[in-house]
N, C-alpha and C positions, 0 to 999 in steps of 0.2 A: 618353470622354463620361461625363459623371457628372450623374445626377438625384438631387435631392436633394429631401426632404417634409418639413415641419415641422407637428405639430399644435398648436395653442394651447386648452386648456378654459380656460373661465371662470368664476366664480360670485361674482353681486355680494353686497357684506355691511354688513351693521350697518343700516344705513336700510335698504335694499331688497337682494335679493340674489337672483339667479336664472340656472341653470346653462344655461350654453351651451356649444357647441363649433366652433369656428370652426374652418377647413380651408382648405385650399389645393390647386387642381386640378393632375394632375400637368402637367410638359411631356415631350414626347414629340419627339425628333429621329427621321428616317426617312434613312436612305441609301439609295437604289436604286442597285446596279450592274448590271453585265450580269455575266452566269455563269450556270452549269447548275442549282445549288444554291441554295434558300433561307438568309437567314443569320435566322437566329431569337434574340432574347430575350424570355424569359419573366421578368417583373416579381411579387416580392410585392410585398404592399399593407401600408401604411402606416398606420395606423386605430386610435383611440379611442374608448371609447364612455364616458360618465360618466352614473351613475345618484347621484342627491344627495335628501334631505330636510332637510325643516324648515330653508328660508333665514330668517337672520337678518334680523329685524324690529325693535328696539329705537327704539319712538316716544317724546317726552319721556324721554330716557336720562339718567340721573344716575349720579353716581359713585358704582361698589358695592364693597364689601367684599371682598376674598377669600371670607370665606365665603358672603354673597350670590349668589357668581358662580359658586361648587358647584350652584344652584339651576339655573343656565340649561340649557334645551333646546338641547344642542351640533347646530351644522351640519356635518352627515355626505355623505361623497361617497366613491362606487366609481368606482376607476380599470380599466377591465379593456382590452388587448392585445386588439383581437377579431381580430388577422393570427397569422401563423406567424412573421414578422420578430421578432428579440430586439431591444428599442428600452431605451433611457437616456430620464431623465426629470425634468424640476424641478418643483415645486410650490414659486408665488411667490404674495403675496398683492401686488397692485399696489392704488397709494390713486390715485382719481380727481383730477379737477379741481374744483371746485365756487367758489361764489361767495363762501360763507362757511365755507372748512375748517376743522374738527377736527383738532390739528395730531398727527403720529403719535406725538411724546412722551406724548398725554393714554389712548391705548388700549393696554389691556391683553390678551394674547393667551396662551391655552391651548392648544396644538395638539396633537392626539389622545395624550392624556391626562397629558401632562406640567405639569410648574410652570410656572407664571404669570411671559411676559416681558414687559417692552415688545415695540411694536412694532418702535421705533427699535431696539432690541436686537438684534434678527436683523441678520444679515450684508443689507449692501445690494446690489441688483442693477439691470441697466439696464429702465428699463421698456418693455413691449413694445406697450402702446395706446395708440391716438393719443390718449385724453385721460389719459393716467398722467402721474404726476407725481413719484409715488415707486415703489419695488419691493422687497422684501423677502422672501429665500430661506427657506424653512419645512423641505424636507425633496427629496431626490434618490433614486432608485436607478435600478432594471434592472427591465425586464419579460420572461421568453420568452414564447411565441408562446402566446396563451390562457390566460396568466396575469394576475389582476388584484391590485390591493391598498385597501384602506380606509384613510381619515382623519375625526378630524374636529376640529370647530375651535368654539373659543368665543373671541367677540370684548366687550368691556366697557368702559366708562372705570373708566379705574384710579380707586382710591380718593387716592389721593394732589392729586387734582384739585380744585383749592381757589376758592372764588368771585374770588379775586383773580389768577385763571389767566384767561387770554384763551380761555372756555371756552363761555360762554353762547349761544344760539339759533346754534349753529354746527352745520354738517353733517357727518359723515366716510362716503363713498361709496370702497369698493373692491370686487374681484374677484380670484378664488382665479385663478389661471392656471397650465396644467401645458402645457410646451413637451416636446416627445417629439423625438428624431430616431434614427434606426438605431444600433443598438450595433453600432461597430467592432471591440469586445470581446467575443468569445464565450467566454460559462466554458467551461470543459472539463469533460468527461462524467464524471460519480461517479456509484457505485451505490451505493443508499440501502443495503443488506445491509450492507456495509461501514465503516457510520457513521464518514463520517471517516477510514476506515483507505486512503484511495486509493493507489494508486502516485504517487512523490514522485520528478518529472525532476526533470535538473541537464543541464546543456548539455555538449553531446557524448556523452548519454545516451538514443537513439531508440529511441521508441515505436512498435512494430513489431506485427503480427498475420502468424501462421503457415495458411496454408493446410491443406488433407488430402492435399497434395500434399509438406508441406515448405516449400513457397515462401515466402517472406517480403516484403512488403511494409511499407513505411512506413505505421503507422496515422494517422489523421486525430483526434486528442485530443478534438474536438467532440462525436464521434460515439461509440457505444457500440463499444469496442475490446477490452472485455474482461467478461467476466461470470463472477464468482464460485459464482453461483445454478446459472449454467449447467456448470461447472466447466471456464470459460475462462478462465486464470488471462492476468494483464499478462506482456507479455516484453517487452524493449526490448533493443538490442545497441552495443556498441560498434564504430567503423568502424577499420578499418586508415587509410584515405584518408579524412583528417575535413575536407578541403577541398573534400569533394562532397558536394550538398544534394541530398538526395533532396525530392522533391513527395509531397503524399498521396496512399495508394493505389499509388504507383511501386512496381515489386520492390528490393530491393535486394541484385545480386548476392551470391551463396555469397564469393564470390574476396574480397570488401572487406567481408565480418565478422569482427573478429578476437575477437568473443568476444559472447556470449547471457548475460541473466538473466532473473530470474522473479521477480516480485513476491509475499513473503507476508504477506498483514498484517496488523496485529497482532490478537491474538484474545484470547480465555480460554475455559478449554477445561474440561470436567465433571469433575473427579476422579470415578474408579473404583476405585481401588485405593491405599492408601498405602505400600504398600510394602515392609512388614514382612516380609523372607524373606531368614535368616541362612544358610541353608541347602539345599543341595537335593532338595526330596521330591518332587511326582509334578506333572506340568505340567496344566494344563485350559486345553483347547484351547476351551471354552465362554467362556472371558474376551475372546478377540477379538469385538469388536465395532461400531458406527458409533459413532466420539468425539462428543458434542453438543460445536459451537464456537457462540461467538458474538463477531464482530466488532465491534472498538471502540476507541478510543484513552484510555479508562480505566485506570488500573491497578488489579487489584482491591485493597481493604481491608476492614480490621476494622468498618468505619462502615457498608457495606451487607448487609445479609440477604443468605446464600446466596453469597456470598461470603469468599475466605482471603486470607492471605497466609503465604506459607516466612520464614523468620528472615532478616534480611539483614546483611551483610557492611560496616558502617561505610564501609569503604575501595572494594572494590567494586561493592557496592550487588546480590549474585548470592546466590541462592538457596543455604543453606548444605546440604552433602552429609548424607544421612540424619540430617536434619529434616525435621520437618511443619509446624511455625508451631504456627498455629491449623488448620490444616483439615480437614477430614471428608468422607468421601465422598458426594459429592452434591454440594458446595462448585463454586465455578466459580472458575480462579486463572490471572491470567496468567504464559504461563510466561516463566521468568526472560531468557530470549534477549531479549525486548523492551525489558527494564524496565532492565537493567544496557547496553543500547546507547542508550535514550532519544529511538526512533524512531520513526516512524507504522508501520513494516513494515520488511522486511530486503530487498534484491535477493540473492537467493540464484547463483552457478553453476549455468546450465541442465545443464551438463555435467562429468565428472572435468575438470580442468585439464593442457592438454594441453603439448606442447613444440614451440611454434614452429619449423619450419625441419626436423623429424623426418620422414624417409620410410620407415622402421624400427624397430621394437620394440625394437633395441640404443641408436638413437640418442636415443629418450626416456628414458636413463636416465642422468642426471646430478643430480649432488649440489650445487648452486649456487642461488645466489639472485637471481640473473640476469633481473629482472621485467621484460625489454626480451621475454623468452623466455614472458609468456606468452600462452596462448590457450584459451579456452574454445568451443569448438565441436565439432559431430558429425564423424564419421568422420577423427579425427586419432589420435595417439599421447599415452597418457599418461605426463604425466611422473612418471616413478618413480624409483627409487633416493634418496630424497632425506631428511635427516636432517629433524627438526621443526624445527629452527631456521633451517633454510633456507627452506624451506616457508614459516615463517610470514614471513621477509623478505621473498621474493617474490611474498608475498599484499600484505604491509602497504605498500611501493613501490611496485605494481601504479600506482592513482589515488589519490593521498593525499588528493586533492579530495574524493574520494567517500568516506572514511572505510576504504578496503577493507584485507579480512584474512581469514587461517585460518580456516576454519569452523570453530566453538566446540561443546562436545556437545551443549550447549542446542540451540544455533542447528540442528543435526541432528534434535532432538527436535521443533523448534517444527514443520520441514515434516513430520516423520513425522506425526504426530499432525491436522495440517491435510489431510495425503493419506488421513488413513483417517477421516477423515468424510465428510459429505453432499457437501461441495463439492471432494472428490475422487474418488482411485479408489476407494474404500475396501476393498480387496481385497489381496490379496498382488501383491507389483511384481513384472513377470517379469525374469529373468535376463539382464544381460548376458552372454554366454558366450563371447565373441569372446575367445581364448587368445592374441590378437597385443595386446590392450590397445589396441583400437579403440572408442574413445567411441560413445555413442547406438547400441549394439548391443542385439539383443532374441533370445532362443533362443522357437525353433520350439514348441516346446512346455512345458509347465510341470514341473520337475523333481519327482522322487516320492523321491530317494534325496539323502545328503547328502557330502559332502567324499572324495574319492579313492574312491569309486563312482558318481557321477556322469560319465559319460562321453559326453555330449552337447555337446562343447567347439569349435570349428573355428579355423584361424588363416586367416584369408583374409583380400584386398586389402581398401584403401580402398572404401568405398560398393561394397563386392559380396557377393551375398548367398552362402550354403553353403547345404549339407544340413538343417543344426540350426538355423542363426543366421543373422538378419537385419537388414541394415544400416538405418540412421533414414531414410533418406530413402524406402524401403518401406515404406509407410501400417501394413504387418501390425506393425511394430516399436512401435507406440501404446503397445501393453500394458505396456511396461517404463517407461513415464512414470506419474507420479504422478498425474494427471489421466487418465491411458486416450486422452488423444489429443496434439497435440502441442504445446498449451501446456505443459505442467506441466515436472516437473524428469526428468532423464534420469542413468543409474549409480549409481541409489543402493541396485542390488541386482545383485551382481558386478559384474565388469570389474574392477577394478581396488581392493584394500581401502584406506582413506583416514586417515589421522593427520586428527585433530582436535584441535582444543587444548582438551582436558578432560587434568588432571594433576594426581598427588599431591606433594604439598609437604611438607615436615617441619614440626617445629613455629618453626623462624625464618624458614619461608616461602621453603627453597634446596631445591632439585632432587633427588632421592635420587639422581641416574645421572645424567654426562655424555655420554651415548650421544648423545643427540637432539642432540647441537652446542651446547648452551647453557653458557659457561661467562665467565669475564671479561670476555671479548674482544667476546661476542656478548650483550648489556643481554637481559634480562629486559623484557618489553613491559609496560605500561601493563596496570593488574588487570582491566578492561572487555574487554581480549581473550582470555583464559581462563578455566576454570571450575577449580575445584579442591576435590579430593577426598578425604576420610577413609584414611588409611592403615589396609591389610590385610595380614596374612598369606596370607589363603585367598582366592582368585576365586570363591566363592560365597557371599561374604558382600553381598549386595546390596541389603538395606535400608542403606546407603552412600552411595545414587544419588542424583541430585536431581529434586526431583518437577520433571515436564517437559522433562527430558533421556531418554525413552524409553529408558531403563533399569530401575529400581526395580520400576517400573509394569507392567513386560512376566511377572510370572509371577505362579503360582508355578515354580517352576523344575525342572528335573529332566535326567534322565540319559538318551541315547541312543544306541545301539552300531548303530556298520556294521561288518560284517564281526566285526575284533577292536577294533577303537576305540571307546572311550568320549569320548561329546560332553556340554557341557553343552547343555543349548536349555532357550528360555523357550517359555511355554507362545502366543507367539504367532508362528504360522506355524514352530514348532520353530525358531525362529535361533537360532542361536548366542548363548550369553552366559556373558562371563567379564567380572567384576568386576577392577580394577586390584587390582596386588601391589608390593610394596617392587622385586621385580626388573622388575614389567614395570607402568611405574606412568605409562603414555599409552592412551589408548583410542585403538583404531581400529574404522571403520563399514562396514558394508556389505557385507563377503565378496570373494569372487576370484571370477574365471570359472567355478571351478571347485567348488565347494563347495556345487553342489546347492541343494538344503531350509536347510541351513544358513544359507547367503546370504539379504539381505533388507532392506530399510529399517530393520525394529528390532534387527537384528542387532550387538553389541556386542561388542570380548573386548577382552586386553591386547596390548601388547607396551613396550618399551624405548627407543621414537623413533628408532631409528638407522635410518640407509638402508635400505632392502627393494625387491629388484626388483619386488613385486607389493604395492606399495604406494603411492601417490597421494594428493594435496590438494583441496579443494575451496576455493574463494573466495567471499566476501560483503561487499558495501555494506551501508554505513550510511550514504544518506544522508541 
């Protein structure tokens, strides 16, 4: 059964002209059965309301001049939605019937505030009064619910209207008419913070909301599903079984997610620090702080105040390694993850990228590229052992639809730096510590010592908790996301250390080390999927970094002993940080299980790309 309401406004013009609103009463079906139960519908309403002045009067009308017709007191009219129903809507002017008509080639028509057409001009429509004769489409859109819009209109005879025109003691009699019916199109929910920067589906891409349970349900895109303000970041996941349609609100089984991400988007972020530190002298732990961001789909330039840009790369259009451009601290600069992908925002891996089909910490370690193998989700095995160039195949394979690939250093930077502002956690991420390389794990408490004195580690089953460490699906395990609950991202501090594709290049742009698997056989990817680095001799030369790759940025830098060991760490949250070298010339992110203080979101060092048992990928959309 379907009811259906149409509203018609009116406003008559030129001779006479006066706003009315004509309506149509609902109809209403009733079915009585017999049963215990009430069956109930509840109806919104349908409803305009138009407030207009100054109707168009033009008695003895002559033909006026373009600039004459600058002169005229335009007819003005409010359209306002007085229901909660989102309605579509045309705005026609319909010409009467009359005995001696003004024919619509002689009128000339202004509509809120544009150039001068004919009337005939406008696209024609069918008219909807019983004395119409002609109609004419002026303007359409969308109303939500207690939203209104203004027009207004100026009506004249054209000047081109010549005594030898069939023109004289004629009448021209119309009426503005705006027909409204329900929008079967509802936009979908953006928050104004975000200018623009919304999360961007593609099909077979579901938009989901997470519980304080874990749970996961299908979101409903109408509805507010995500809030940044609130530091409820978007997640959406991909299905194993993409032949089942989940409803809004529905759960959608753990068993048929084979993989979670997380919306970040795009932003520009305060510089604080440029960088400059060849060296390592003493760290100040007073430089952590809340990043000012601000969302947008701008990229910053030279053209606005308060505003940078870094030197860019002809070819890959990426921020070049220790430079600054133009900027200065204070400056606001997108960082480069955005601008060299060319997106609204990234879908980041909620999760280390796991190994399909693994019920074992031996059996997630394989060195293949095998993108049938992956999966991103909590409580799995990561996969390790894997050289970089497999890694990034079985990122780049994964959806080629979706643009997906190797997390880039940037692309690590863009979410550190988004988690340690207002619209995250903004705090130090707690540790994964789970020693079996069990995804979305969080330790018990916050560690105080760094690498092979840290011994707060446990190897326990899928989804069960130990002594020290806590599986994701216990609410207490929040703290290790990026967000503090369980939108945000999860590993990005221990569990498992992560090859990214940040890499130094010689000077013809060849590899120094076949270690990572790249070599004839295996093509060199597209410049948009890696960053690339200034060659070093020494891991402390880190004004090298690229502003927004949370590196450069993270000190000054300095020196710190457990036991007999000397670490490097930066001066935020003491991470780890080693600048690339000719021998170990890939970064990798995030720490082990095991490494304490050290471990951490801005936590940095080198190594060679070759397989490592305690080593792991991340994956990211562009779509």
């Amino acid at each position: 059964m379907k009811n259906k309401k149409k509203i018609t406004i009116m406003v008559i013009g030129i001779i006479a002209a006066v706003g009315i609103i004509i309506g149509a009463s609902y109809a209403w079906w009733n079915t009585r059965i017999t049963q215990k139960g009430v069956n109930t519908i509840k109806s919104d309403c349908l409803k305009l309301s138009l407030v207009d002045e100054n109707p168009i009067s033009l008695e003895k009308a002559y033909p006026l001049t373009d600039k004459e017709a600058e002169e005229l007191t335009p007819y003005t009219f409010t359209i306002e939605n007085v229901c909660n129903t989102s309605i579509v809507y045309d705005v026609n002017i319909e010409v009467l019937e009359t005995e001696e008509r003004l024919k619509s080639e002689y009128i000339a028509l202004a509509f809120n505030g544009n150039k001068k057409r004919l009337l005939n001009a406008y696209p024609s429509t069918s008219p909807s009064l019983e004395n119409g004769v002609e109609s004419y489409g002026l303007a359409s859109g969308s109303l939500k619910g207690k939203e209104s819009i203004s027009y207004s209109l100026k009506l004249w005879m054209d000047e081109h209207v010549t005594a030898e025109d069939d023109a004289m003691n004629k009448e021209f009699l119309s009426k503005i008419v705006v027909n409204a019916s329900l929008n079967q199109v509802v936009d979908a929910y953006s928050e104004s913070i975000l200018n623009g920067a919304d999360p961007v589906l593609a099909e077979g891409l579901i938009p989901v909301e997470i519980g304080n349970d874990g749970r996961v349900t299908k979101a409903n895109i109408q509805n507010e599903w995500y809030s940044y303000e609130e530091k409820r970041w978007a997640n959406a996941v991909i299905l194993l079984d993409k032949t089942i349609e989940y409803k809004d609100y529905e759960v959608i089984p753990e068993e048929n997610i084979e993989s979670y991400f997380v919306w970040i988007p795009k932003y520009s972020y305060e510089i604080w620090d440029l960088g400059e530190y060849e060296s390592l002298t003493e760290i100040d732990e007073s430089k952590v702080h809340e990043i000012p961001i601000k969302f947008g789909l701008n990229n910053t330039s030279d053209s606005v105040e308060g505003e940078c840009t870094t030197p860019m790369n002809e070819e890959r259009t990426q921020g070049l390694s220790g430079e600054s451009g133009n900027c200065k601290v204070g400056d606001y600069m997108t960082p480069p993850a955005f601008i060299s992908m060319g997106t609204n925002g990234l879908w980041v891996g909620k999760f280390e990228t796991g190994y399909k089909g693994a019920t074992s910490t031996a059996e997630a370690e394989v060195n293949a590229n095998d993108s049938s193998k992956v999966q991103i989700k909590p409580n799995v095995y990561s996969w390790r052992n894997i050289q970089v160039s497999n890694a990034h195949l079985a990122s780049y394979n994964y959806i080629r639809e979706y643009d997906s690939h190797m997390m880039k250093n940037t692309e690590w930077g863009a979410v550190a730096y988004l988690q340690h502002s207002k619209y995250g956690s903004a705090t130090s991420v707690r540790l994964n510590n789970n020693s079996a390389y069990i995804t979305g794990y969080a330790a018990v408490k916050e560690p105080t010592v760094g690498m092979g004195y840290y011994k707060d580690c446990e190897n326990t089953a899928v989804e069960m908790d130990g002594t020290n460490t806590i599986n994701y699906k216990n609410p207490a395990s929040q703290v290790a996301s990026t967000t503090g609950n369980y939108t945000g991202i999860y590993d990005m501090s221990g569990g498992t250390m992560e090859y990214v594709f940040g890499v130094i290049l010689d000077e013809n742009n060849v590899l120094l080390s076949s270690s990572s698997g790249f070599n004839n056989e295996t093509v060199f990817p597209n410049a948009k999927y890696y960053d690339t680095y200034k060659n070093s001799l020494d891991s402390t030369v880190y004004n090298y970094g690229i502003l927004g790759d949370a590196t450069k940025e993270m000190g000054p830098f300095g020196n710190a002993v457990y036991g007999i060991e000397n670490r490097h760490i930066s001066s935020w949250y003491k991470d780890n940080a080693w600048y690339l070298t000719t021998e170990a010339s890939w970064f990798r992110r995030g720490g082990a299980y095991d490494y304490g203080t050290e471990a951490g979101i801005f936590r940095f060092v080198n190594d060679n790309g070759s397989e490592r048992t305690w080593i792991t990928f991340r994956i990211v959309l562009a779509i």
